[in-house]
NUPAVEX-403524 format. One line per 4 residues: number of its first residue (from 1); their letters; for each residue y, x, z of C-alpha. Coordinates in nm, 2 decimals, always signed. Example, Ala and Ser with C-alpha at 12.3 -4.5 7.8 and 13.67 -1.06 7.14 Angstrom:
REM residues 2
1 = AS = -0.45:+1.23:+0.78  -0.11:+1.37:+0.71 $
This chain:
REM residues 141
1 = XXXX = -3.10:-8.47:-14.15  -2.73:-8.46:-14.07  -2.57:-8.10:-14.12  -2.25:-7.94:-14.15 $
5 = XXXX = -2.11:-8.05:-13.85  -1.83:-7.87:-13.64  -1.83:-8.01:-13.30  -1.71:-7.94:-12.96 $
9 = XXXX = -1.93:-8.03:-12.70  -1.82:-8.18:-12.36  -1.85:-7.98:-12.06  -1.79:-8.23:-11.79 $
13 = XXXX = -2.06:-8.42:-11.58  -2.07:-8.70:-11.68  -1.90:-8.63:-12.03  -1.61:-8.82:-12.11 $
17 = XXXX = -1.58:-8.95:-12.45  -1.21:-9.04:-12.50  -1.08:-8.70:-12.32  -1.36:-8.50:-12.56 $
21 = XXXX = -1.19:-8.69:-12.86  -0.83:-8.55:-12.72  -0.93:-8.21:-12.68  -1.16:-8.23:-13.01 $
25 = XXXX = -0.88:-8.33:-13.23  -0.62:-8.06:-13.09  -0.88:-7.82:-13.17  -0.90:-7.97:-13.52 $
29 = XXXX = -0.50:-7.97:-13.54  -0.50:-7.61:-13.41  -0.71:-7.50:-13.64  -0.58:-7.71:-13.92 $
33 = XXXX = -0.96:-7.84:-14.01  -0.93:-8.07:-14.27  -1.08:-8.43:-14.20  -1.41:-8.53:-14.27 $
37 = XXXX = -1.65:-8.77:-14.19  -1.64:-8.83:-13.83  -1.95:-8.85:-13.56  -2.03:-8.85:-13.24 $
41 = XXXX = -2.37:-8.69:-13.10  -2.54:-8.75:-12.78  -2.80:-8.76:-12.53  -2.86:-9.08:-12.34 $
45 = XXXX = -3.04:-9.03:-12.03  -3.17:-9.32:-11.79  -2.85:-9.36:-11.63  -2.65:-9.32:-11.93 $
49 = XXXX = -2.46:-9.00:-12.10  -2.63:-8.69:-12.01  -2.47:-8.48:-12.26  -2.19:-8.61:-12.53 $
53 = XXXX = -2.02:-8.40:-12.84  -1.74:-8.55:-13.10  -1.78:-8.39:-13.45  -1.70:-8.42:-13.81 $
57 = XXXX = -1.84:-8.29:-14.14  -1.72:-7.94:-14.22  -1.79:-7.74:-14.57  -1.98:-7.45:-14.48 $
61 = XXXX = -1.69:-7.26:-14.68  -1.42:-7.36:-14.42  -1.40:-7.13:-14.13  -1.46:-7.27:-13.75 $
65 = XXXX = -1.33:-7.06:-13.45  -1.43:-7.14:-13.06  -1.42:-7.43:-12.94  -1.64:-7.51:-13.24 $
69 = XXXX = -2.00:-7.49:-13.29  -2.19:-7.53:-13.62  -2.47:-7.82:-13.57  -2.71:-8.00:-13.73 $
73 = XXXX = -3.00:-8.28:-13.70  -3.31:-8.27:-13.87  -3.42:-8.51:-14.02  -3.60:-8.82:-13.84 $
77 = XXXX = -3.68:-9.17:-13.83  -3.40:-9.32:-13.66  -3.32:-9.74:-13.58  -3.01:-9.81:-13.69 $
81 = XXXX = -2.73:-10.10:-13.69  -2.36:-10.11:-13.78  -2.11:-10.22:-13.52  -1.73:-10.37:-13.60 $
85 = XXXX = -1.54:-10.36:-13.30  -1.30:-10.21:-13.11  -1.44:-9.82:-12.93  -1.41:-10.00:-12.59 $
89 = XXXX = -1.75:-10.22:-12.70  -1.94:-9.97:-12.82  -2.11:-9.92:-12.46  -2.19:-10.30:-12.47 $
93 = XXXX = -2.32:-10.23:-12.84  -2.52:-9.96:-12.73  -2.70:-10.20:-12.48  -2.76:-10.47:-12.73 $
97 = XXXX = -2.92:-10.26:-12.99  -3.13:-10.07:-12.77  -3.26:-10.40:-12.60  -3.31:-10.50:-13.01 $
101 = XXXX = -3.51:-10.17:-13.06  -3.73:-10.26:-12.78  -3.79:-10.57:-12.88  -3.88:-10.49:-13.21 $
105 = XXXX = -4.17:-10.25:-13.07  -4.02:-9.95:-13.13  -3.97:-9.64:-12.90  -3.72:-9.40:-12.87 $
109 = XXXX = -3.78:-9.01:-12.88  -3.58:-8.92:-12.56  -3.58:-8.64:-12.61  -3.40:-8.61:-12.94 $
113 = XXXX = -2.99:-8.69:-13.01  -2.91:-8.98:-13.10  -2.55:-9.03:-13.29  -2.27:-9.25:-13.37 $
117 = XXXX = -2.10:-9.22:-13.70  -1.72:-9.38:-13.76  -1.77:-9.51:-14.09  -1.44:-9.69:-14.06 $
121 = XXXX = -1.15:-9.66:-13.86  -0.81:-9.89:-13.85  -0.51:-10.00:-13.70  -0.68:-10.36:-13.62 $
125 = XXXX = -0.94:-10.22:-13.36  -1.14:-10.55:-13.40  -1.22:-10.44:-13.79  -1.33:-10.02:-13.69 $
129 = XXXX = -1.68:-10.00:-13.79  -1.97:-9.80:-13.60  -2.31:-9.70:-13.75  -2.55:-9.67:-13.42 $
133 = XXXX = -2.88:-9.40:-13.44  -3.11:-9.37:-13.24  -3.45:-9.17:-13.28  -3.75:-9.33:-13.29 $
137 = XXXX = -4.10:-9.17:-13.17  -4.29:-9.12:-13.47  -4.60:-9.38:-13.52  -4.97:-9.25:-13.43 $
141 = X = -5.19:-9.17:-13.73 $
């Protein structure tokens, strides 16, 4: 599973990734949260984005105030691919691997969160890599 996350989850409808990343990362300034491995968490509904939250890995021994919440995923089978690109293609990314997921015979668990994790950020966008998760249904015995 994936624990230790501090994120603050986006209240509009539908959510708004780059304005949650504005107000996520005042609220990590504000607070003075060091920097950690960086996610974002998600629901994906049939017409997109139902419900989208940035995050990043927090020790349990560093303190969190509102707008945080402590989250976590358990653990699951997941597909998963890596993505180098600029944020702006992750959408089209998003497409392309779940088309490949499909494809493959697999099915996704809509009904768990699926996740992005920022393995690599840089000042060339072209070169920022993007690991894609989704959840899987779990084979019949």
């Amino acid at each position: 599973g994936l624990s230790g996350l501090a994120i603050v989850p986006d209240a509009s409808s539908p959510p708004n990734p780059p304005a949650s990343w504005g107000a996520f990362m005042g609220a990590v300034t504000a607070q003075s949260i060091p920097m950690g491995p960086t996610y974002g968490v998600f629901r994906l509904g049939e017409g997109g984005l139902t419900w989208y939250a940035p995050g990043l890995v927090v020790p349990e021994s560093v303190a969190v105030a509102a707008p945080f919440e402590r989250f976590s995923l358990p653990a699951m089978r997941t597909a998963q691919a890596t993505y180098v690109g600029p944020f702006d293609g992750l959408s089209t990314a998003w497409g392309d691997f779940m088309a490949a997921v499909e494809a493959a015979g697999h099915k996704r668990d809509r009904a768990a969160i699926c996740f992005e994790h920022y393995i690599e950020h840089n000042e060339n966008p072209a070169l920022c890599r993007t690991l894609l998760a989704v959840p899987l249904v779990a084979d019949a015995q």
